[in-house]
N, C-alpha and C positions, 0 to 999 in steps of 0.2 A: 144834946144840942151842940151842932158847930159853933162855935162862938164869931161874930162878926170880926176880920181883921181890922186895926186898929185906922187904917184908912183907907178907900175907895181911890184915892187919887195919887197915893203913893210910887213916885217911879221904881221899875222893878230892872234896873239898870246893871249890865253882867259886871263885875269884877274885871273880865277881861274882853272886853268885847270882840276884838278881833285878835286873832293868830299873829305874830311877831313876821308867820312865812308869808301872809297877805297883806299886809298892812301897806306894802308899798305897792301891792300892785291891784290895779281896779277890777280889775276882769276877776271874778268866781272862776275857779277849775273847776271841768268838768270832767277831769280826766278817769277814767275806768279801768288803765293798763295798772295790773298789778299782780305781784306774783301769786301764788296759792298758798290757802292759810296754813297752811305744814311746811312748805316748803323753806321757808327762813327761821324755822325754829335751830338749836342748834343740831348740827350732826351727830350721826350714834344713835339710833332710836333703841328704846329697851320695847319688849315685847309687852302685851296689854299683859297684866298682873304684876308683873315684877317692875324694879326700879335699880336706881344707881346705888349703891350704899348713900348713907344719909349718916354723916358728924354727928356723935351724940347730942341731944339737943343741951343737955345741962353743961356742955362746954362752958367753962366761963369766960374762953373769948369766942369773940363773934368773928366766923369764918366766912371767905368771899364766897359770892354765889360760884358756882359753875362758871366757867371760862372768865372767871378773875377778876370779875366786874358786874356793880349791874344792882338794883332793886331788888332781892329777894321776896317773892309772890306767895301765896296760897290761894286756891282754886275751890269754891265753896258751889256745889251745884250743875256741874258740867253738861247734865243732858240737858239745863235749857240754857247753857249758853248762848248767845245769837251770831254768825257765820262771820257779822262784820267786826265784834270782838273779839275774836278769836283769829281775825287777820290783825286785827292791831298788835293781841299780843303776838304776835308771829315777826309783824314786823320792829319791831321796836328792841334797836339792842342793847335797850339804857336798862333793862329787867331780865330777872330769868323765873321761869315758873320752878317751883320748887316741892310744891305739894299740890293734890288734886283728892280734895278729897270729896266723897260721893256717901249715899245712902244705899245704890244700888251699883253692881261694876257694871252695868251695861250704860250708863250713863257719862261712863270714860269712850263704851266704845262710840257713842250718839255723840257725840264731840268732836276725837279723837280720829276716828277708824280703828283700825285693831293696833295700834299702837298709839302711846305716848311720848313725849319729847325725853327727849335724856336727859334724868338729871332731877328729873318729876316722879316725886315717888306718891303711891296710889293708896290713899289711906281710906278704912269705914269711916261713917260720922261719929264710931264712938272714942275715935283715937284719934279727932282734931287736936285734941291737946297737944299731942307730939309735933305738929303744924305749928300753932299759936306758942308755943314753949322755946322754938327754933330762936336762937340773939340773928340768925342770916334774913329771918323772914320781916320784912319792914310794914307789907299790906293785904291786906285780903281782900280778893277780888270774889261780892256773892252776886250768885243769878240765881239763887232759889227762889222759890217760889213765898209770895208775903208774909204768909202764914208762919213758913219756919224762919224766914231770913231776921225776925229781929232778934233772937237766940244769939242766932251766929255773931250777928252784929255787936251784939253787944258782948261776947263773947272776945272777940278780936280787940274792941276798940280798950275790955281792961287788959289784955296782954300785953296792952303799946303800941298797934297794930294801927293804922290809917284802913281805912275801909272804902271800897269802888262799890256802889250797890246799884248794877243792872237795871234791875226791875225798880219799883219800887219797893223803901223799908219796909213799910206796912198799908195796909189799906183802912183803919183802924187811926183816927187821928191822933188820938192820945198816944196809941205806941209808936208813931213813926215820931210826936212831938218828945216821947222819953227818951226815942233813937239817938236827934239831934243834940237832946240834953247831955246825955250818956257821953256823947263824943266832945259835948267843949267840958265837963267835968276830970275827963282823961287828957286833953291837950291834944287830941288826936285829929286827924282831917275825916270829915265823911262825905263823903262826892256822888251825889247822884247822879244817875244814867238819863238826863235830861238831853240827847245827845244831837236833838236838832237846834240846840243853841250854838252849838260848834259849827254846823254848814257852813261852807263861804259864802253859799250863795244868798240863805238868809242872813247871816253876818253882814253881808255888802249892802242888802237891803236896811236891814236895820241900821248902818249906819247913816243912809239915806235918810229915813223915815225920821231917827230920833236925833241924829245929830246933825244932820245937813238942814233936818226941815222942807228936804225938799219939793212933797205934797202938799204942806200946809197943815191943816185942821184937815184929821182922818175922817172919814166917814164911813166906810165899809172894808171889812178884810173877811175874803172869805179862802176855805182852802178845801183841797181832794188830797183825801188819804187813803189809796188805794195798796194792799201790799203782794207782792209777788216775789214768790210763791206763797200758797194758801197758808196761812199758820194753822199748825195743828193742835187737832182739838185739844191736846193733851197742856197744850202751852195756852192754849185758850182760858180753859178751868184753871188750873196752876197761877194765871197773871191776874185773874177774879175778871174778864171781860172785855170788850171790844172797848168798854169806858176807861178801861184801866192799863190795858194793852197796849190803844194806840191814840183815842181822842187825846188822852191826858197828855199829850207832848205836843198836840198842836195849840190846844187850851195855852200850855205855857207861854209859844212863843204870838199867840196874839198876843198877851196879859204884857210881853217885851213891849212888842213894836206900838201896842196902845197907852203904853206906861201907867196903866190901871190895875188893879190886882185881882176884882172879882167886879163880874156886871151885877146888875139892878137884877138881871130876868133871866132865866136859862128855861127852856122848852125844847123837848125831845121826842122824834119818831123814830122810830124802828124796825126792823121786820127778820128773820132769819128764814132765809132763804133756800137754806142747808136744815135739814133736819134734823141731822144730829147736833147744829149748836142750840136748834128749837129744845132739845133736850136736856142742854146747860141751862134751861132758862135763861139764855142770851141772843142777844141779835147777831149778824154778820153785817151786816148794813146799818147806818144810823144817819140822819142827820139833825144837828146843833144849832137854832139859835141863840144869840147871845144877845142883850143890849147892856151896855156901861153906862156910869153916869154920867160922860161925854157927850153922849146924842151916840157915841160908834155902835154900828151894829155889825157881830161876827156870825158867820155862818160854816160850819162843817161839816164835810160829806166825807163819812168813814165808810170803810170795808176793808173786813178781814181777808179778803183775796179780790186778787184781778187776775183777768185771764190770759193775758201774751206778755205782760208789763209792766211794772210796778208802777202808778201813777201818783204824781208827788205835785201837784200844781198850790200857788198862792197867790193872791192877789190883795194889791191895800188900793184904794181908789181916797183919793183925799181929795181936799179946797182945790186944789191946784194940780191934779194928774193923777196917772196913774201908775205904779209898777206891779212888774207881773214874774213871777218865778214858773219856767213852765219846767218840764221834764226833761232831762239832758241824757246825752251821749256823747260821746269824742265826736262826733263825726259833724253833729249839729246839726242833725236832719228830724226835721217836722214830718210826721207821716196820717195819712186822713185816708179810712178805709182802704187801706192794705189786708188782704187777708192772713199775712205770714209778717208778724214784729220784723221791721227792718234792724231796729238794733232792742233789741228784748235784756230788760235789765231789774236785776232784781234787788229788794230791797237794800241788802245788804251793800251789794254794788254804786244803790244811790248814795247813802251816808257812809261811803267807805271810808272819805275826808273827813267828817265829822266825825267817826267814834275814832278813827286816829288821833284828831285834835284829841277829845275828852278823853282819852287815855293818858297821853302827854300830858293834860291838864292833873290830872290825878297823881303822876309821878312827880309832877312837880309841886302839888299840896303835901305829897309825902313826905318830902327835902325841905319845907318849909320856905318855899319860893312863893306860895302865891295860897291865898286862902281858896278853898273850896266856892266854887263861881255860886250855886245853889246854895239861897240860904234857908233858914229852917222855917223863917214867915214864909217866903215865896214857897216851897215847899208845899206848905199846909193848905195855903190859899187856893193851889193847883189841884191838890185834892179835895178843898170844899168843891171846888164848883166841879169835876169829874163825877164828884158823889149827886152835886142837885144835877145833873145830865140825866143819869140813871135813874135817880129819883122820878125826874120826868116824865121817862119813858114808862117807868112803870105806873106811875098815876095816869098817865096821860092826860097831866095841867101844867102849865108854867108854874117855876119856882122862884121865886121872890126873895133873893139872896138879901136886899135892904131893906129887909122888914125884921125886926129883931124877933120876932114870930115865927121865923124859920126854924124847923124844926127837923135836920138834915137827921139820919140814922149814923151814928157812931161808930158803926162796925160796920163791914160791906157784907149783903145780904150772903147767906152760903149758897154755892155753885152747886147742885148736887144733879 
């Protein structure tokens, strides 16, 4: 049994709410120019297997990263990295990647291309050690998949190691809640990949919504999560589902902008539309009601692909107005039955400011500047109600998170 969190009405208010680069200015960028995710790593690429020479790790002092500066990384999981992380760590020259270690090499190249950054040596999973042993390496960045990422996690975080974890820790409450434990018993940061908290443009909102007031009393938010390009089935299975994939990050940022932590009722429809995710036993399509103990009612319309577009819309409608986040471009242009995407933009592209922010946020939990924004209740509470989603769907009844009667499954069902 999920256990009820300890209040229904608890704000679920970020650490940092807005970026220090937006604070002064009102407008959300919406900007898309940016360079490619290879292109700002450092110069010198080694060939896919080989690497730079790498300092003994048992050095007993601690040597600078490559180009004499910088965060020392370790790279846990590479072929499901996601395109928009792998720009940030590109752009970002306060770090350097240092190790990349994999289960399989071809999951350097599904990252990568047939090369790797200089300076990044390519290690099996059974020679992390030599990674986590490094005094240069300060964090570990995992994107494995839930299954194996709490190992690793917990792994890093006794090394001394701060932790970025992608995906989610676990799917499994009790091990994501021993993940969080793990991490304040070692003094370490552990920062989840919750990364549409970081948008400007839901950040502008939410400051709207929760600090300005200036709706009033919420009464509905609903959103579209549509993603482009299709995610593959492979990353489908691997993240446990379309509940785990991509609802659970909008879930979150209602739970913000409502300052609630879990509604009263979750009820879910479904359908897979694709055959072969009918064979994950998963949908590709869903959508989510929600009600809280507010009177707010949320609604979410997911899908694992969209066909020209990645479509990202939200809307909160309160006492007193309404705001609306629609889909952006540099250009600003609205398009309605066009047969050819005027400006076609893919996921990765739309949160490309956001996983930057939450990278930057990460390096600077590492330095001990700012505590990890996700905390371990908000955390748990995001995956109770992801799990009654699912639950949902697969009963096909509403679930009754305020009834101590609830009786959510503990593990997430296996994908097979």
């Amino acid at each position: 049994m999920v256990p009820s969190p300890p209040s229904y009405h608890k704000l679920l208010v970020p650490h940092h709410p807005i970026p220090a680069a937006h604070r002064d200015d009102p407008t959300p960028s919406t900007s898309t120019s940016h360079p490619s995710a290879l292109s700002t790593f450092p110069t010198g690429i080694a060939p896919l297997g080989q690497s730079v020479p790498t300092p003994d790790a048992s050095s007993p002092t601690p040597l600078p990263c490559h180009g004499g500066s910088g965060v020392g990384l370790v790279l846990f999981g590479a072929g499901l990295m996601s395109e928009a992380l792998l720009q940030s760590l590109g752009e970002e020259t306060g770090c350097c990647l240092l190790y990349v270690v994999v289960d399989q090499p071809e999951e350097v190249e599904c990252a990568f291309g047939t090369e790797v950054p200089a300076g990044a040596r390519v290690l099996q999973q059974q020679d992390a050690a030599v990674a986590l042993g490094d005094p240069r390496v300060s964090g570990a960045i995992i994107c494995s998949p839930p299954d194996k990422a709490p190992e690793m996690l917990r792994d890093a975080l006794r090394a001394g190691k701060g932790v970025f974890c992608e995906g989610l820790p676990s799917l499994d409450r009790q091990t994501a809640e021993a993940c969080f434990d793990e991490a304040d018993r070692c003094g370490r940061p552990l920062v989840c990949g919750f990364y549409k908290r970081f948008d400007p443009a839901l950040q502008f909102l939410y400051k709207k919504v929760r600090d300005s007031r200036a709706l009033g009393r919420i009464h509905r938010i609903s959103t579209i999560s549509s993603l482009y390009p299709a995610a593959s089935l492979s990353l489908l299975k691997a993240s446990g589902g379309i509940f785990y994939n991509a609802a659970v990050h909008d879930i979150d940022i209602i739970s913000l902008l409502l300052g609630e932590s879990v509604p009263d009722t979750v009820f879910s429809l479904g359908h897979a539309f694709c055959a072969d995710v009918g064979c994950l036993k998963d949908v590709d399509t869903a959508a989510i009601s929600m009600k809280f103990p507010s009177g707010a009612i949320a609604t979410l319309d997911i899908s694992q692909h969209c066909t020209r577009s990645c479509d990202q819309r939200l809307e909160v409608h309160g006492s007193q107005g309404t705001l609306r986040v629609d889909n952006q471009n540099p250009l600003g242009i609205t398009e309605h039955g066009t047969s050819v995407s005027i400006c076609p933009q893919t996921q990765a592209e739309r949160y490309r400011d956001a996983y930057r922010e939450l990278f930057r946020h990460f390096l600077r939990a590492l330095k001990g500047q700012e505590p990890p924004v996700v905390t371990k209740e908000q955390f748990l509470w995001t995956l109770q109600v992801a799990a009654a989603a699912e639950q949902s769907w697969r009963n096909g009844s509403a679930v009754d998170l305020h009834s101590s009667a609830t009786d959510l499954p503990g593990v997430k069902a296996e994908l097979v």
